[in-house]
Backbone bond lengths (Angstrom), bond angles and torsions (degrees), N, CA, C in turn:
res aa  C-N    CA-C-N  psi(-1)  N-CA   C-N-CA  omega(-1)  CA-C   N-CA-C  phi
1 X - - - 1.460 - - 1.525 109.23 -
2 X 1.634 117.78 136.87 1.029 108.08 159.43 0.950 152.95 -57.91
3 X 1.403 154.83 137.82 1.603 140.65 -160.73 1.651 101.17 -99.81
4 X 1.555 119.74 110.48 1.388 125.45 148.15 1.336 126.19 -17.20
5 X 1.055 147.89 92.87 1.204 135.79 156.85 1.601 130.54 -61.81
6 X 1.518 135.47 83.22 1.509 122.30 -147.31 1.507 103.53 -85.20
7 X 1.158 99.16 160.06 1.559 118.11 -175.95 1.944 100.30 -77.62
8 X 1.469 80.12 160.56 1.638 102.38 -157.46 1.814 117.85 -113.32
9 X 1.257 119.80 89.11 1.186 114.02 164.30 1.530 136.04 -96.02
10 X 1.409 118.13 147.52 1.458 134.29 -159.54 1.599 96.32 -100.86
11 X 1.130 108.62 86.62 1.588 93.01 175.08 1.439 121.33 -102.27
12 X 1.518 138.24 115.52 1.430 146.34 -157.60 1.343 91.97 -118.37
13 X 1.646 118.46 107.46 1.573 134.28 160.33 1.278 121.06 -179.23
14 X 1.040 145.45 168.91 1.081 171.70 -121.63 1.882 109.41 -74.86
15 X 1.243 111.34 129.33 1.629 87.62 178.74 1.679 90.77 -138.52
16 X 1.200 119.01 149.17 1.687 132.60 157.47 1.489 103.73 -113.13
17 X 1.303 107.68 175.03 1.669 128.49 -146.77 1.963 81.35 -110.19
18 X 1.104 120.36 -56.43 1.166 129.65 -170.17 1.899 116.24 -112.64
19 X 1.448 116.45 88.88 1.088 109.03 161.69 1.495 99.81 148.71
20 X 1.659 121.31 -150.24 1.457 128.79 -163.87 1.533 103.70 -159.61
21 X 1.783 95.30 74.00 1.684 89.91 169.13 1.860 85.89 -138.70
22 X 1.104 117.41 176.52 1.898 127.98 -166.08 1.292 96.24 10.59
23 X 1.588 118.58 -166.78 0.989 137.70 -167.28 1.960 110.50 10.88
24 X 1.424 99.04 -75.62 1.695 105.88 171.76 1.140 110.16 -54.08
25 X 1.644 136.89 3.57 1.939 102.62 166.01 1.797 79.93 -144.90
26 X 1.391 97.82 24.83 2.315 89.16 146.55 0.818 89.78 -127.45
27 X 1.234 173.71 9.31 1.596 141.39 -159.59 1.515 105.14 -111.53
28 X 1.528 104.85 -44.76 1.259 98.95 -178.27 2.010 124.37 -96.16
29 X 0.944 101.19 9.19 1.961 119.22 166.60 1.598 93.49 -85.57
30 X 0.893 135.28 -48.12 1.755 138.32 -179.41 1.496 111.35 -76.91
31 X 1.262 101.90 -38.93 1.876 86.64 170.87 1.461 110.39 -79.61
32 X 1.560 112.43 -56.93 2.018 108.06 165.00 1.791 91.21 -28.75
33 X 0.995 133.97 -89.47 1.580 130.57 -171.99 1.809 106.24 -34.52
34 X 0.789 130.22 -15.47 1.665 123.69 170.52 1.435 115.18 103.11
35 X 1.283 100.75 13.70 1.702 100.13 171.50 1.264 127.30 -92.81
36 X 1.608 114.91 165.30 1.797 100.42 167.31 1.388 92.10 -115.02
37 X 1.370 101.74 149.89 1.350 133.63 -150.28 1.961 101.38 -116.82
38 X 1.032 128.24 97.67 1.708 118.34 150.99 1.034 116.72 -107.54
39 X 1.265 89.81 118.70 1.667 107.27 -178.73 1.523 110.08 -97.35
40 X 1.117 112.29 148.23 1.629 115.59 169.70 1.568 91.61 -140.70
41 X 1.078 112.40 154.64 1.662 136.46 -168.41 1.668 106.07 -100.28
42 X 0.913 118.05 146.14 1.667 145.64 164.00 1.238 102.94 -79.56
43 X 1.509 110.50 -69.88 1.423 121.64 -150.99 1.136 115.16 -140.64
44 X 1.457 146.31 125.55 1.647 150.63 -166.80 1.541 107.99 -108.33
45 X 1.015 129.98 101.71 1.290 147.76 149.60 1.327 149.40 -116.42
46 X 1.485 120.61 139.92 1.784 112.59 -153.31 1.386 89.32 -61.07
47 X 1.234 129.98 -34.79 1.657 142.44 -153.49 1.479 132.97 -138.13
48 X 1.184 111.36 170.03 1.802 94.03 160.02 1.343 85.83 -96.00
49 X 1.501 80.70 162.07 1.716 103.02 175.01 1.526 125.04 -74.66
50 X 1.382 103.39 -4.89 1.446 120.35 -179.64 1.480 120.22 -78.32
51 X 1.323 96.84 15.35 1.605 127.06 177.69 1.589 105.29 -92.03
52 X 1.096 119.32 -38.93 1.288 145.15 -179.69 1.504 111.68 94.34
53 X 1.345 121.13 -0.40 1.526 118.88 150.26 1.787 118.32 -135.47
54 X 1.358 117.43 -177.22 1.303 120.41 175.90 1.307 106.98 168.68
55 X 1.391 107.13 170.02 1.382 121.26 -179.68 1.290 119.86 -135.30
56 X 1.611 124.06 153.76 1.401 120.97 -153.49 1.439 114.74 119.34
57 X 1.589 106.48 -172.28 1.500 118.36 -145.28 1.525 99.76 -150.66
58 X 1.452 117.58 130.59 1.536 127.37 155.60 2.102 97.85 -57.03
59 X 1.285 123.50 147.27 1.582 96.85 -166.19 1.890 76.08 -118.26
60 X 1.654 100.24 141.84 1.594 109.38 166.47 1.507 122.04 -37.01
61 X 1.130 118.36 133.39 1.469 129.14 171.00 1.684 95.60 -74.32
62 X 0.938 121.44 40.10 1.701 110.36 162.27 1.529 88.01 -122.14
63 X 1.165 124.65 -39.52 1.636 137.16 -177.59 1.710 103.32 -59.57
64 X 0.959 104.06 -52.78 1.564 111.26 -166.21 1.360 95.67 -77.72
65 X 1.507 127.41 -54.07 1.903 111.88 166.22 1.605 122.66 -45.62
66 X 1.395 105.50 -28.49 1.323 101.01 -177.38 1.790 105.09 -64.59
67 X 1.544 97.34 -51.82 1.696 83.44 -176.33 1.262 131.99 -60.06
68 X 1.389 101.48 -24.52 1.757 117.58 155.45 1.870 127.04 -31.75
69 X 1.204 72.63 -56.81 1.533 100.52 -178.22 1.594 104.55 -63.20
70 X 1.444 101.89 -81.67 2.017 83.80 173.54 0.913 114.74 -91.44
71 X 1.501 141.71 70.79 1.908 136.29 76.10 1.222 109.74 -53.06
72 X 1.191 134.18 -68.74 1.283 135.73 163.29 1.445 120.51 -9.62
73 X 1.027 119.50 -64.58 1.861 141.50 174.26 1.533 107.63 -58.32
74 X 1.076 116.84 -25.23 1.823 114.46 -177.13 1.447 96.18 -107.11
75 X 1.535 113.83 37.02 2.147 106.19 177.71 1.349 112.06 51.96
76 X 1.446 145.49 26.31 1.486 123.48 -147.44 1.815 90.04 -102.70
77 X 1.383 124.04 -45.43 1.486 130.31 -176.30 1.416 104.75 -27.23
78 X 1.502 129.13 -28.94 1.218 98.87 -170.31 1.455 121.55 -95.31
79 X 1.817 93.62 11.55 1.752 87.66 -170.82 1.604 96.84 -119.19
80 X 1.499 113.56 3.30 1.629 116.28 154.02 1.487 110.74 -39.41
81 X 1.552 121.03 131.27 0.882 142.86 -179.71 1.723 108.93 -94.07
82 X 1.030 99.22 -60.13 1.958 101.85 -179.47 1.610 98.14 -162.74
83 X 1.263 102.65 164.03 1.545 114.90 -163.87 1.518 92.78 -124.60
84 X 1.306 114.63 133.62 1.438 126.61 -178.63 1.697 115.45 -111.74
85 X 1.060 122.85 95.79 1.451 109.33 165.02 1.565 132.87 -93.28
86 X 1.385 107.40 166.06 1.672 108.06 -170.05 1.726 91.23 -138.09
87 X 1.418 95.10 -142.71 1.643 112.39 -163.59 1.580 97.24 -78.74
88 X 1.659 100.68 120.11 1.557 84.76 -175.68 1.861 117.57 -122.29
89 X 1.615 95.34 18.69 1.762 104.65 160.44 1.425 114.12 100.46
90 X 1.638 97.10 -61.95 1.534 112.31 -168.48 1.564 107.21 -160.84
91 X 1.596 102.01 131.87 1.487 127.40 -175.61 1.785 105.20 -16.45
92 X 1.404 106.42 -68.10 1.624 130.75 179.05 1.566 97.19 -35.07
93 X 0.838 134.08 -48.91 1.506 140.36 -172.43 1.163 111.15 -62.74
94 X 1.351 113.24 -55.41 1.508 126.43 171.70 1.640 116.20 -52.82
95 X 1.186 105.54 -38.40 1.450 85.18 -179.18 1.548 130.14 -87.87
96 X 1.845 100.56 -22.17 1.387 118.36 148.16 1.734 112.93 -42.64
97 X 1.018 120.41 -50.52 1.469 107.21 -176.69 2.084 110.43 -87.11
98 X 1.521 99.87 5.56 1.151 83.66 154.28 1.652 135.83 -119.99
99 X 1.351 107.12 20.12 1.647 132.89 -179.78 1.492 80.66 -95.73
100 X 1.532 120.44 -54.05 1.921 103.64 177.22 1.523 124.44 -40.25
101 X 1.586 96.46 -33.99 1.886 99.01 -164.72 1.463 89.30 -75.13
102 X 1.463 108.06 -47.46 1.833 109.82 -164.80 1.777 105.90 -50.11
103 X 1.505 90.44 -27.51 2.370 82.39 -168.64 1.340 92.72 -100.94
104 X 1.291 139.30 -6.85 1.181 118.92 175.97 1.709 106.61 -86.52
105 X 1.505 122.69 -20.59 1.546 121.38 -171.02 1.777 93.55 -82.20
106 X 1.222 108.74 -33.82 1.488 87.70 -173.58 1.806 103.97 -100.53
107 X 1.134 116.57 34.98 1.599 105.22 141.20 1.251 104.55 -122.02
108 X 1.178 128.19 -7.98 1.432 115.70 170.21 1.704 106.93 -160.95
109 X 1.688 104.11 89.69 1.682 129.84 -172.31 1.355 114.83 -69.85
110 X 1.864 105.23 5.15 2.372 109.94 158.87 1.609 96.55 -87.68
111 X 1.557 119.68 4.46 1.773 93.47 -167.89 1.581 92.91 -73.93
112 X 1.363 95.64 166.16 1.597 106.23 142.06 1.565 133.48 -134.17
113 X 1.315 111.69 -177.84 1.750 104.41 -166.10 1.536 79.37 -126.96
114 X 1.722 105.06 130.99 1.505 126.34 143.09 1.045 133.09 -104.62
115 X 0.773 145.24 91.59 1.734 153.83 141.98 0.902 140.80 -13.91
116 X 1.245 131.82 95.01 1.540 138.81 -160.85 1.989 89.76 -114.56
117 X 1.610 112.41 87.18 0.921 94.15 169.40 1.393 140.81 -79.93
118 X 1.056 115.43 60.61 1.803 137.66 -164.31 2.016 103.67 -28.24
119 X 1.251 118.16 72.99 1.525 92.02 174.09 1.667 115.74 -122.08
120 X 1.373 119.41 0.72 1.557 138.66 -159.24 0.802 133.07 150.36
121 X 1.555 122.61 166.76 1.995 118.42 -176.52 1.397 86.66 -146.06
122 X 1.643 108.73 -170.60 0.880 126.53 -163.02 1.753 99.89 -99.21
123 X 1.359 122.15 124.23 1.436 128.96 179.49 1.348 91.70 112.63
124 X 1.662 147.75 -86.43 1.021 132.56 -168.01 1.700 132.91 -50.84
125 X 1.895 81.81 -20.52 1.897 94.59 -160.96 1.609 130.82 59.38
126 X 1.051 132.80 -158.70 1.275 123.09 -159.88 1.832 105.29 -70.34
127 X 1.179 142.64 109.82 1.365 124.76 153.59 1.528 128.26 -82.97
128 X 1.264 117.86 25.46 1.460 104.05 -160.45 2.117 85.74 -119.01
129 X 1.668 120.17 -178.52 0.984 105.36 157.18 1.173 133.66 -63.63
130 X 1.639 114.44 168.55 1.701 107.61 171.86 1.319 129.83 -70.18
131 X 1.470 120.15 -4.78 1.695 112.63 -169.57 2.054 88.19 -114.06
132 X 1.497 112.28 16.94 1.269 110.74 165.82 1.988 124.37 -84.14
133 X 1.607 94.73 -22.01 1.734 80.65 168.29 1.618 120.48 -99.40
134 X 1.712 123.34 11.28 1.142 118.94 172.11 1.422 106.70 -93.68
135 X 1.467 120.31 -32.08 1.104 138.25 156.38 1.842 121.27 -30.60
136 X 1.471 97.01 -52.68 1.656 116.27 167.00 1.432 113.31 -59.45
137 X 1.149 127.49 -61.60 1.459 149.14 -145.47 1.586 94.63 -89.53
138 X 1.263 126.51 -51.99 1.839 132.02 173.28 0.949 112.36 -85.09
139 X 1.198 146.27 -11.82 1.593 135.46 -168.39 2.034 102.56 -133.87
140 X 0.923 117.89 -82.08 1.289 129.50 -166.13 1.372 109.57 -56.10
141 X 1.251 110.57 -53.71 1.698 115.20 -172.49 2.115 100.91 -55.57
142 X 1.343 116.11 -66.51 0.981 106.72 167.19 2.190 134.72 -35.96
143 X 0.749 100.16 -24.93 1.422 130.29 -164.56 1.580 98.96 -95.92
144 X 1.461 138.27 -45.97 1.504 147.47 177.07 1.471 100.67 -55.88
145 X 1.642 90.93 138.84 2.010 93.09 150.48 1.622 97.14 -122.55
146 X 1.526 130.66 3.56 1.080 125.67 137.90 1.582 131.62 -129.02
147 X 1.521 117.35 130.97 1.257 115.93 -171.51 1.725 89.41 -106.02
148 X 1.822 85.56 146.59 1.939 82.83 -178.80 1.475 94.68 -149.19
149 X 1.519 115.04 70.38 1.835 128.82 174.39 1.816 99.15 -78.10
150 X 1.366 81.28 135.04 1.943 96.38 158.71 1.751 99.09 -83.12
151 X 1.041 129.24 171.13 1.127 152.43 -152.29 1.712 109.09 -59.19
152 X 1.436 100.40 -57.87 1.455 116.73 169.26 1.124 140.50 -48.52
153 X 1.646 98.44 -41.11 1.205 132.26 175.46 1.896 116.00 -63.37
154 X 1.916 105.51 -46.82 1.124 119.93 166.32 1.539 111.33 -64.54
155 X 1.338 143.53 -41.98 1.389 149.07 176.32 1.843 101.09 -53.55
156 X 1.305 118.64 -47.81 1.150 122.10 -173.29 1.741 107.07 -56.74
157 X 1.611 112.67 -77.95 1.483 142.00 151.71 1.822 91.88 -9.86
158 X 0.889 124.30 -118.43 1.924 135.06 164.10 1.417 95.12 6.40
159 X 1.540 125.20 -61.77 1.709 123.85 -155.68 1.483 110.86 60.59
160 X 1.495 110.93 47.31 1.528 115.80 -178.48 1.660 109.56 -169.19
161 X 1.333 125.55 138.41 1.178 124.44 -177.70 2.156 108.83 -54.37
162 X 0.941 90.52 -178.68 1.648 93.97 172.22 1.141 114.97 -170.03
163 X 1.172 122.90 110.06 1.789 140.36 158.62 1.264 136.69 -64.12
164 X 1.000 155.22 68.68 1.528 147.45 -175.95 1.425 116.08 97.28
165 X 1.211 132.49 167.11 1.147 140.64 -118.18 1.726 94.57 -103.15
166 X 1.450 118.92 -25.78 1.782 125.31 177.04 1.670 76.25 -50.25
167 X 1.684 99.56 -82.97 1.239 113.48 -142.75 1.826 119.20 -54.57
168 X 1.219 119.81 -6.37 1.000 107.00 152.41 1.304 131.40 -82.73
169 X 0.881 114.73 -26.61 1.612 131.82 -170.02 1.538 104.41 -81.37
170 X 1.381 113.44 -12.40 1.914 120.15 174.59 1.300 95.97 -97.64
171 X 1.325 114.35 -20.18 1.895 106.62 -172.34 1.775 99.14 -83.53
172 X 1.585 104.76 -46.87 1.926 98.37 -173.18 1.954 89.29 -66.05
173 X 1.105 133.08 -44.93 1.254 111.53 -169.26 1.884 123.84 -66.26
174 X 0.698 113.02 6.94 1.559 140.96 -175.60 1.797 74.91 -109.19
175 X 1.139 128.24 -111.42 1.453 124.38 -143.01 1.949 106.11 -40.12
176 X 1.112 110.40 -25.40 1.558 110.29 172.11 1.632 110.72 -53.18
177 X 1.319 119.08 -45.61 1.889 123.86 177.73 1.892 102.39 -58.60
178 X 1.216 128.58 -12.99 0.952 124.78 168.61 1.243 133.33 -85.73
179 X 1.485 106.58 -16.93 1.274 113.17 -169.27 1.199 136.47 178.70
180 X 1.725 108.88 -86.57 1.398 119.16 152.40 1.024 116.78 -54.93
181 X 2.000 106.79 130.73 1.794 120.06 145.82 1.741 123.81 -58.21
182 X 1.267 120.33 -10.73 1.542 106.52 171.45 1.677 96.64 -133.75
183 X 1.045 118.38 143.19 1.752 120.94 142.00 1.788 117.34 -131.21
184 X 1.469 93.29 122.99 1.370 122.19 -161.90 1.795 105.70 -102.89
185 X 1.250 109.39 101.89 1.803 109.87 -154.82 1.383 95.63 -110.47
186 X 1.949 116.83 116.61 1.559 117.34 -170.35 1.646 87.21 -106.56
187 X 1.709 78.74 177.63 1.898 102.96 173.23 1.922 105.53 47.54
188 X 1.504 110.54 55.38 1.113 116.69 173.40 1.975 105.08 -110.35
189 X 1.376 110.56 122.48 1.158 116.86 -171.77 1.565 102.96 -61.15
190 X 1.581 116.70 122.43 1.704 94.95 164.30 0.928 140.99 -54.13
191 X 0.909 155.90 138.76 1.692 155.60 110.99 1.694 117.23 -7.33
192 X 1.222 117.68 117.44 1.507 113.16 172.53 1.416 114.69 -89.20
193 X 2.153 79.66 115.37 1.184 106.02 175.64 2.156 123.82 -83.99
194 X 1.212 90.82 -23.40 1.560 98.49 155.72 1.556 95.20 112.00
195 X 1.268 120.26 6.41 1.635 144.67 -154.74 1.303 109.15 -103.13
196 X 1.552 114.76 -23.38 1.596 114.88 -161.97 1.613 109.95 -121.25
197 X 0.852 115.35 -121.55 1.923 118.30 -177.86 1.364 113.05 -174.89
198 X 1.966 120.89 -18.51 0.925 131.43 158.04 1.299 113.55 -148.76
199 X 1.204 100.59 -158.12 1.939 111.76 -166.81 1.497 109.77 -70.36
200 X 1.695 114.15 128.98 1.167 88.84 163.37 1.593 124.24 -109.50
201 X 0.970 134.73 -163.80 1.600 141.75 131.37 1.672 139.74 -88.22
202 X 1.041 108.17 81.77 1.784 108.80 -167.22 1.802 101.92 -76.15
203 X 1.461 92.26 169.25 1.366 116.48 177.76 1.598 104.81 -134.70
204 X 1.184 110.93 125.93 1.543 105.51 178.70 1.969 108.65 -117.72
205 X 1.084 108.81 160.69 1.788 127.85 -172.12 1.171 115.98 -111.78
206 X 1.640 166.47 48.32 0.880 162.79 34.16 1.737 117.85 107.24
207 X 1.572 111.21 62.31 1.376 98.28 -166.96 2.073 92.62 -116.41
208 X 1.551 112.46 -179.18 1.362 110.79 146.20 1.526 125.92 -32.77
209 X 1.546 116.04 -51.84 1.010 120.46 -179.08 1.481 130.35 -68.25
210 X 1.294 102.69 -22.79 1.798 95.21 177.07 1.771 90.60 177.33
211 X 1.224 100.58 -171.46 1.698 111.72 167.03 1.881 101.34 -129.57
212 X 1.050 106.69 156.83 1.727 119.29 173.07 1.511 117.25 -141.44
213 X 1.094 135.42 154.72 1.191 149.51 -160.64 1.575 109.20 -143.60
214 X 1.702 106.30 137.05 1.556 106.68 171.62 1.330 93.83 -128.59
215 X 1.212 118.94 179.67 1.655 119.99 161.22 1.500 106.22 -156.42
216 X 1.235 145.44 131.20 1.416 168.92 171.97 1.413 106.44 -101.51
217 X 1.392 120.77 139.41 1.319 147.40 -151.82 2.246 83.44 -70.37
218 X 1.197 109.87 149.39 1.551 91.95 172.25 1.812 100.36 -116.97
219 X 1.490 88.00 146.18 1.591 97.77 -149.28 1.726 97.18 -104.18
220 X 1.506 124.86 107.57 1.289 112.45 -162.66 2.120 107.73 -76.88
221 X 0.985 116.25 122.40 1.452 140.22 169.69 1.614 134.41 -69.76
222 X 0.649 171.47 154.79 1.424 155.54 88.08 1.451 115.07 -136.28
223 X 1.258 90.15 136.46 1.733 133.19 -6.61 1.635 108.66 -69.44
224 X 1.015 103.83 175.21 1.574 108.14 -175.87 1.738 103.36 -88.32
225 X 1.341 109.31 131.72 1.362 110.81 170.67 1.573 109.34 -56.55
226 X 1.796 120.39 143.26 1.129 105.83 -177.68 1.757 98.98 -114.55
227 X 1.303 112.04 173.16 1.718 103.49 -169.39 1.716 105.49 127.55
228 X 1.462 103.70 -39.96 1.486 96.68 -164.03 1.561 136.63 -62.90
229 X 1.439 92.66 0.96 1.416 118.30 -164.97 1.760 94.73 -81.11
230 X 1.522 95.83 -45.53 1.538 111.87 -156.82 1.597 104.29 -75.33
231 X 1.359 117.36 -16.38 1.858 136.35 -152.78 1.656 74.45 -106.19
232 X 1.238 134.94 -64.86 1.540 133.78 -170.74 1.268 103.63 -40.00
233 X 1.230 121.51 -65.28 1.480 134.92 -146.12 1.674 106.59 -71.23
234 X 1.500 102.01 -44.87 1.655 107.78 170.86 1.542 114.28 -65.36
235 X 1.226 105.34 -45.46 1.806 109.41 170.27 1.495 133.25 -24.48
236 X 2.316 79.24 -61.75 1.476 86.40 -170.63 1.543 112.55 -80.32
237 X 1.829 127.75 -14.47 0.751 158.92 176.22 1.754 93.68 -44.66
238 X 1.347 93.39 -91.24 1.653 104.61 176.50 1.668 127.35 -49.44
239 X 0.823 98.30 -20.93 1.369 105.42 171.87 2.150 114.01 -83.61
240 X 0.923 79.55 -33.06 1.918 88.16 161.57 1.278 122.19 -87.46
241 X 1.298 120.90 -21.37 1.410 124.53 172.59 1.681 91.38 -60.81
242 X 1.196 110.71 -61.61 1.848 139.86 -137.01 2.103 80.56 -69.44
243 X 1.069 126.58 4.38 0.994 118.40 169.37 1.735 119.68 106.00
244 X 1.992 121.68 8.71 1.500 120.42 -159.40 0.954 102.75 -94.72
245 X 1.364 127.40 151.96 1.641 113.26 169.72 1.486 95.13 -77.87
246 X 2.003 120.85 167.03 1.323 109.39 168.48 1.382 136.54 -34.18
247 X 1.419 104.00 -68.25 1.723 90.39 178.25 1.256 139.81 -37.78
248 X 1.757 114.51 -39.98 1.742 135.37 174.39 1.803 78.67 -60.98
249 X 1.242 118.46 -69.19 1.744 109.59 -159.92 1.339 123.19 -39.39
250 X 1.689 101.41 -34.00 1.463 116.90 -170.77 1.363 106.31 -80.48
251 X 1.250 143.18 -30.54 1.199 154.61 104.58 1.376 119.07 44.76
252 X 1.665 98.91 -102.84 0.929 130.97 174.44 1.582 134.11 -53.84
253 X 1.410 111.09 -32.03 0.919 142.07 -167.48 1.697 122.47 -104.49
254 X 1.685 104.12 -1.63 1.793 138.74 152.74 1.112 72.33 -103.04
255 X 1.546 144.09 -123.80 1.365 143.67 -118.21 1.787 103.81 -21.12
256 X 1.792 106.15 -63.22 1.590 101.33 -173.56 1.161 116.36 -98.99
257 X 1.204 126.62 46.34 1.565 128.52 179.61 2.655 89.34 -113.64
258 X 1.498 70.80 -50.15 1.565 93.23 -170.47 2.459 99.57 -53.19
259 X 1.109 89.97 -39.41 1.769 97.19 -171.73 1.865 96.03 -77.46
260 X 1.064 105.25 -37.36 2.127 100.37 177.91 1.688 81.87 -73.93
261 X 1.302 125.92 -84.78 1.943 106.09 -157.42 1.683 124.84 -36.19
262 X 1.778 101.38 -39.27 1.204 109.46 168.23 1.830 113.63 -65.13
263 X 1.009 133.89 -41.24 1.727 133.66 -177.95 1.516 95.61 -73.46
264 X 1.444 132.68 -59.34 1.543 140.11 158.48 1.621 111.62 -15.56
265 X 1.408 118.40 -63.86 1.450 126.67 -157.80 1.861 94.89 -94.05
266 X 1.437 118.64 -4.08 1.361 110.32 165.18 0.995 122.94 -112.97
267 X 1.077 113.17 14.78 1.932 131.22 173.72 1.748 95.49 -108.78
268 X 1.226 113.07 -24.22 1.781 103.16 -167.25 1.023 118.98 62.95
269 X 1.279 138.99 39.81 1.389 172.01 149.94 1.461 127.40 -51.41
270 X 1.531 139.79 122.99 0.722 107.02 -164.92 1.596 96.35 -101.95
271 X 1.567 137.34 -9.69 1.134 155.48 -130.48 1.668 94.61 -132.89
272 X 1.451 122.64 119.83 1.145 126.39 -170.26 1.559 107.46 -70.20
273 X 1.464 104.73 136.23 1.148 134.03 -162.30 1.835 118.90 -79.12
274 X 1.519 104.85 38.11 1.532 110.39 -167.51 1.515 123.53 -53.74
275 X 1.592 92.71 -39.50 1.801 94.49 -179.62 1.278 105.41 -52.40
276 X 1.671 114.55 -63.37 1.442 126.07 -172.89 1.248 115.40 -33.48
277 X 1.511 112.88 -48.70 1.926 110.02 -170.45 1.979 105.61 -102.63
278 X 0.922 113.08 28.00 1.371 133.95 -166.17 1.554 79.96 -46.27
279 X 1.577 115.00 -89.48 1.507 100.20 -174.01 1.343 144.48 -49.12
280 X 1.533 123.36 3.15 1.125 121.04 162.59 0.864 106.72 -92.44
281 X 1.609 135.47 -8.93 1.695 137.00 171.15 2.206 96.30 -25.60
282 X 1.544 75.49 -54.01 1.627 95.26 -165.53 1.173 126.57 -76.03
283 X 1.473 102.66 -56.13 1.554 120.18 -178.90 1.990 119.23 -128.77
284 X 1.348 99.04 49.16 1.321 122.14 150.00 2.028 103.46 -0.61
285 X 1.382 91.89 121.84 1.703 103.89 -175.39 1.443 103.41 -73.58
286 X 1.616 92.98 -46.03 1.847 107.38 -154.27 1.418 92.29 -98.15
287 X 1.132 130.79 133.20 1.369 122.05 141.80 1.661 132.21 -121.41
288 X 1.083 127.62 155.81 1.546 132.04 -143.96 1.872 100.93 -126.96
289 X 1.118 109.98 132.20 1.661 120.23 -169.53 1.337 83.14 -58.69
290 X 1.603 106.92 145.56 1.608 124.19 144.80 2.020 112.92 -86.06
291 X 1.300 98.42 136.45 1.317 78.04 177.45 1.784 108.82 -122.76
292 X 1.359 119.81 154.14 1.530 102.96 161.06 0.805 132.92 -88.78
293 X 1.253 159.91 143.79 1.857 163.87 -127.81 1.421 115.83 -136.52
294 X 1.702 103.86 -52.52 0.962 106.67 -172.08 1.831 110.53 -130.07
């Protein structure tokens, strides 16, 4: 039998000692998906901070180039597959991980860069620094062939409020003239479609070609496990490597986001429940119509 050779992602974000937010809730949904995963860290912490304390360090962008540098030194850039980013602390960081995307496209010009522009949600508001969303909006967004904002994140990006489901879907199509071929917009409250029995949470796909919509039952929390943003983004990520066009990705990627909150919210957990739903990473029980919009 032949031996698989699996595709290779660079993922640069956020890691804690204890729990499942960056690195810890992408790394391992993408390897269950069959990838190898190098991760290098942003930021070292016992916790999220959504604990209301912790310990640790945003880590220097001279540190984080260095690890750059030897991957770099062992030839590996050219067999990088796509580069994944998350929450990356401070501006300096950001641009370190974008001299990564630049040397990884020119040893190998099939990668791509996804973007998890990690800067806030709705209830906490912005947590990241302040020179981190001009940073987003001038540098990175241009630079993506996938953008993957939660809601807030897109309002920021836009520089304009947004109401209902047109108006988001005119704001990711506007961020497409910048750059990215997909924008993939999470933690969007549904709209009642007259289809369900309660509230949902949709995810919408956002290319030239059209827009699509999913929606998953919304599962009430508290507190809400945090991570899911970061577990989405690798999902839908891997699931496009693995060969889907967006919509199938977007898909797929509600199907097993929706089976970890559901295993999560039946453990009473506050820390997303990845081991537990490990096999729906893959093979998702429930699955939820994609629809097209536009």
């Amino acid at each position: 039998m032949t031996a698989i050779t699996p595709k290779n992602v660079l993922s640069i974000q956020s890691h804690v000692a204890y729990g499942r937010v960056g690195n810890g809730a992408a790394a391992f949904p993408l390897e269950r998906l069959g990838f190898e995963v190098w991760r290098i860290n942003t930021v070292q912490y016992s916790n999220h901070p959504g604990y209301g304390g912790w310990a640790g360090q945003v880590l220097p962008a001279e540190q984080v180039a260095d690890l750059i540098d030897g991957i770099a030194a062992r030839g590996l850039l050219a067999r990088c597959d796509a580069v994944l980013s998350g929450y990356i602390g401070d501006a300096s960081l950001g641009a370190v991980i974008l001299d990564a995307v630049d040397r990884v496209r020119r040893a190998n010009p099939a990668a791509i860069y996804a973007c998890d522009p990690v800067m806030g949600d709705d209830g906490p508001g912005l947590y990241v620094r302040p020179d981190i969303p001009d940073f987003m909006r001038r540098r990175a967004l241009p630079a993506a062939d996938i953008l993957m904002p939660n809601l807030f994140e897109l309002r920021l990006l836009a520089g304009r409020p947004l109401e209902g489901r047109d108006e988001i879907v005119s704001a990711a199509r506007e961020l497409l003239t910048h750059g990215p071929r997909c924008v993939v917009v999470t933690s969007v409250l549904g709209e009642d479609s007259g289809e369900t029995t309660g509230p949902e949470i949709e995810m919408l796909a956002v290319t030239a070609e059209g827009a699509w919509r999913v929606g998953t039952p919304y599962l009430e929390m508290e507190p809400a496990p945090n991570g899911a943003g970061d577990a989405v983004s690798a999902l839908f990520l891997g699931y496009l490597l693995r060969g889907l066009a967006p919509p199938a990705a977007l898909g797929r990627a509600a199907a097993s986001i929706f089976a970890v909150m559901e295993a999560t919210r039946q453990a009473g957990a506050r820390e997303l429940q990845l081991v537990a739903a490990q096999d729906d990473l893959l093979t998702p029980q429930k699955t939820f119509e994609v629809t097209q919009i536009v």
